[in-house]
N, C-alpha and C positions, 0 to 999 in steps of 0.2 A: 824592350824587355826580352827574356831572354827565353826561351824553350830548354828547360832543366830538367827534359824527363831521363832517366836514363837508358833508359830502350827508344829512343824516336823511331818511328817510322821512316823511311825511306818512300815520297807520296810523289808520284807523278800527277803533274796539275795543267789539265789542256783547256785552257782560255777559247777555245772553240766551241764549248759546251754549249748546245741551244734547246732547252728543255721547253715543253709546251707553254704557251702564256698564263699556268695559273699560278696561285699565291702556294708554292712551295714551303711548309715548313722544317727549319733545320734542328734540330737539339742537342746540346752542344753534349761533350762531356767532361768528368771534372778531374784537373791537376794538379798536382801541390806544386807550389810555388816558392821554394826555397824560406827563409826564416827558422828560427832554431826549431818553428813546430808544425813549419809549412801550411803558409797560407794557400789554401787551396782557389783557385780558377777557374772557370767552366769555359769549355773552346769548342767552338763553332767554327771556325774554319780551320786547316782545312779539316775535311770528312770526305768519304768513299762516294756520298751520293753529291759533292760538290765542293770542288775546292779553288774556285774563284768567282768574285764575284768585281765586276773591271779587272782591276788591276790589283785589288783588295786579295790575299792571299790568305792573312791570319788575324782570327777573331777571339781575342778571350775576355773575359766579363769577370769580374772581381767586387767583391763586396756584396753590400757595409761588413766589413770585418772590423771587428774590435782589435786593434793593435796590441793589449796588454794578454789577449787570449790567445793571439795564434803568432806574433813577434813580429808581426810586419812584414814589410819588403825590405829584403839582402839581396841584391843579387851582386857578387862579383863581376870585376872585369870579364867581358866573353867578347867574343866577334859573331859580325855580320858579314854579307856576301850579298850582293845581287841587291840587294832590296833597300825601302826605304821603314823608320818607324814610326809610329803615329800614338802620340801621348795623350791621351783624352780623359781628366779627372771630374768627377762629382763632386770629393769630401775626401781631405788629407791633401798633403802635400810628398812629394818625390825628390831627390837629390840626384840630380842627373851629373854624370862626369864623362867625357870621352875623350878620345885619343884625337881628337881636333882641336883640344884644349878647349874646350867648351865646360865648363862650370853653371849649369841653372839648375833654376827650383820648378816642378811641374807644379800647378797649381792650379783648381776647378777651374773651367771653363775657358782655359786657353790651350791651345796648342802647341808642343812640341814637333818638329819633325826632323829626325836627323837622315840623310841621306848615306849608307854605305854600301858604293857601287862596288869599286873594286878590294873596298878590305876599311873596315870601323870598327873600336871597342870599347867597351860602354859600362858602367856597374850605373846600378838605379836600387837606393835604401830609402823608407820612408822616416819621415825627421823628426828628434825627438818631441815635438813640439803635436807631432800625431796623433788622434786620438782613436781614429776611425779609415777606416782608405776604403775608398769605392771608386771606382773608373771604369776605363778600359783600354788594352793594348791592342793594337792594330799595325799590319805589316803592309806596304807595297808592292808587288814586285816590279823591278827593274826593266823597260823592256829593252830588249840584246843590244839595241844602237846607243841603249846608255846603262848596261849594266854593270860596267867598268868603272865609271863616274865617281870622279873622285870625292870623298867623305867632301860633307855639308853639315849644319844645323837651321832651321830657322824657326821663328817664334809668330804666331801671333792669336792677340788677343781681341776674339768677334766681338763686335755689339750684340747684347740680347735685344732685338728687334721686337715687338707686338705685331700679331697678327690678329685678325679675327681668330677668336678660339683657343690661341698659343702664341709661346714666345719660341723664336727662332737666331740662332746662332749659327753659323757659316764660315767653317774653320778653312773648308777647302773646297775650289771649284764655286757653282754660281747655283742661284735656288731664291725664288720667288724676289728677281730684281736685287739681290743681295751678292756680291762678287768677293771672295778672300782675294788678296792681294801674293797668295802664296801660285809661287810657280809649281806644275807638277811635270813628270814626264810623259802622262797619258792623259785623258780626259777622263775627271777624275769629279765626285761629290762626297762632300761629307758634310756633316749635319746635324745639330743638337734638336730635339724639337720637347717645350713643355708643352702637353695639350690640357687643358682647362678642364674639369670634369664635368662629362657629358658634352662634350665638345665634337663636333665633325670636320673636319679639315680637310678642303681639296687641296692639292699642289699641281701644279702643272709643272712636268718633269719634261728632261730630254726623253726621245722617242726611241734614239738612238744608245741609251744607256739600259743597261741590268742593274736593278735596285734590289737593295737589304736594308730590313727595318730590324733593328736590334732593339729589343724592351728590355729596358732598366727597369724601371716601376712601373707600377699601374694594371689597370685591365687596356687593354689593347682591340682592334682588330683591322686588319690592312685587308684592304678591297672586301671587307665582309668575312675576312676569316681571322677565327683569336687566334694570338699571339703570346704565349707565356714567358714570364720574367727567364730573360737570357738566351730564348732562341730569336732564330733570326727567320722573317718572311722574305722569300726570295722573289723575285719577279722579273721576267726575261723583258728583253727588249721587245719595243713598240710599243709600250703602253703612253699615252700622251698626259693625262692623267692621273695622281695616286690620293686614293683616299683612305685617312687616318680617322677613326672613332675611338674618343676615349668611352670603355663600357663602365667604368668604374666610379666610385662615390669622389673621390680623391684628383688630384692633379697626376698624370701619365707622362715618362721621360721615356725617349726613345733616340735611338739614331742613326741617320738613313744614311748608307753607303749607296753609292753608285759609280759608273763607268762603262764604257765604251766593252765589250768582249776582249780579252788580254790578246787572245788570235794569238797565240806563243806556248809549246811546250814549256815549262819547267819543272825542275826538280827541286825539290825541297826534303832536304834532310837537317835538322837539328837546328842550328841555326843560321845556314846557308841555303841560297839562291846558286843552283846553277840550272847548265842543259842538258850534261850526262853526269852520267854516276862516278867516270875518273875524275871529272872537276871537281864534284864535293869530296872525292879524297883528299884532292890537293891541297882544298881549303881547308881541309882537316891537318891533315900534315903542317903545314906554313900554320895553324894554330900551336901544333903540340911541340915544333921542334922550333921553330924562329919565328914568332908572334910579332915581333917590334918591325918586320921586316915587310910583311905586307896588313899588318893590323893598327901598327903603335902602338903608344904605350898611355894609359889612364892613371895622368897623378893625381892622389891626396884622398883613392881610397882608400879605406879601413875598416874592416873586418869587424863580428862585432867578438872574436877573441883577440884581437889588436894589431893581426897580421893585414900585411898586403897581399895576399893569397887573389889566384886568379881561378875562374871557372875552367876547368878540361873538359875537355869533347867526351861525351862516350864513344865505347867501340863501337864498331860500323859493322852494318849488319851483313852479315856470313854470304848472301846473294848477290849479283851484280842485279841493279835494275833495269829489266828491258821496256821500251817505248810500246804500248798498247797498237795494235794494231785497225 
């Protein structure tokens, strides 16, 4: 997915953050999201009071949108830098295309993940066949020993396992004896989890990772504190540990992010990964003037005025970014 604001922030993001061990929560805020009437988003990472969680960089939450009310998801051809994307759907399906020659359909409960280290370009529209789109899009970041790495895609579709309490899905990384077969660059969790209503749920997590519980539905509360539809509860490392209670009448969807500390500076601007602020010029530039040359090229989009038109970068903001001290 694609970050379509036109003013982005220019956000220094230090994976060395180590905040007290308690349940942190984030609140996202909300973006339109391209479509002839802009379907709007809500984004949780990053933000000022935290902008990694592992290797997890960007968080936005979407839905239930009614497609015939807001037009769905358009997004044009755009590129990526540094990072990797992470496709996670509810309800609606996705038309993915990139410049890897990759053609799929996103669809609930499986996983997309395309990989572009050193340059990937991508349009993502949902299919006429849509009635409704609810998910959510998630970004990785690259760390420096492979942030070059050349485009990828891979696919896969979790078992929904039973637990006492819940069903669980394990798109990436490993979680209650359940292993994705997908390779990451870092040590990396991700995780669908339905909780049963009035359900309590222990997991025994890595000790060694920082977890995020993002609520889709439900009443919530992680380690004893609520959780509202779309932010995310943060928790530093060492917990061995994590407990999920559904407070609600209903069944609760939620999904846990984890990983290892990033331990790496990055810069994030618009839709690039880099480590200073002339590299995400450059990546601006090799967008606006020779795109085919470090991005490729995405055939057999179409616009919904019937052109092949591609996303531009906005202007870049007026400041050089300096490294916090």
């Amino acid at each position: 997915m694609s970050n379509v604001e036109t003013a982005p922030d220019e956000v220094l993001c230090d994976g060395r953050e180590h905040p007290d061990a308690v349940v942190e929560i984030l609140t996202p805020r909300e973006v339109p999201l391209g479509g002839p009437r802009a379907m709007a988003v809500r984004r949780t990472l990053p933000q000022r009071r935290r902008s990694l969680i592992g290797a997890w960089c960007f968080v936005d939450h979407y839905g239930p949108d009614d497609v015939s009310a807001t037009g769905g998801m358009d997004v044009p051809p755009h590129p990526h830098t540094g990072l990797a994307t992470v496709s996670w759907l509810f309800t609606g399906e996705v038309e993915h295309r990139d410049s890897h020659g990759v053609h799929a359909i996103v669809r609930p409960g499986e996983l997309n993940l395309m990989t572009g280290g050193h340059g990937v370009c991508h349009s993502e529209v949902s299919t006429p066949g849509t009635t409704v789109l609810h998910g959510a899009q998630l970004w990785l970041a690259l760390p420096d020993a492979h942030r070059d790495t050349p485009r990828a895609f891979a696919h896969h579709a979790p078992d929904a396992v039973d637990l006492v309490g819940a069903t669980l899905r394990v798109f990436l990384g490993e979680l209650a004896g359940i292993t994705s077969p997908i390779e990451t660059f870092t040590p990396l969790l991700g995780a669908e989890l339905l909780l049963d209503p009035g359900a309590t749920v222990t997991l025994d997590v890595d000790r060694a990772f920082e977890h995020g519980v993002l609520l889709d539905t439900g009443s919530v509360t992680v380690g004893g504190q609520p959780v509202a539809a779309a932010e995310v509860a943060y928790l530093a490392p060492g917990r061995e540990r994590l407990e999920l209670a559904n407070t609600g009448d209903g069944p609760a969807r939620l999904l846990l992010l984890g990983g290892t500390p990033f331990g790496e500076q990055i810069v994030m601007w618009w839709n690039f990964i880099g480590r200073t602020h002339d590299e995400i010029v450059a990546f601006r530039t090799a967008w606006e003037d020779a795109p085919e040359e470090r991005y490729g090229h995405v055939s057999g989009y179409v616009g919904p005025d019937g052109r092949t038109a591609r996303l531009h970068a906005p202007a870049l903001p007026n400041a050089t970014l300096r490294p916090r001290e």
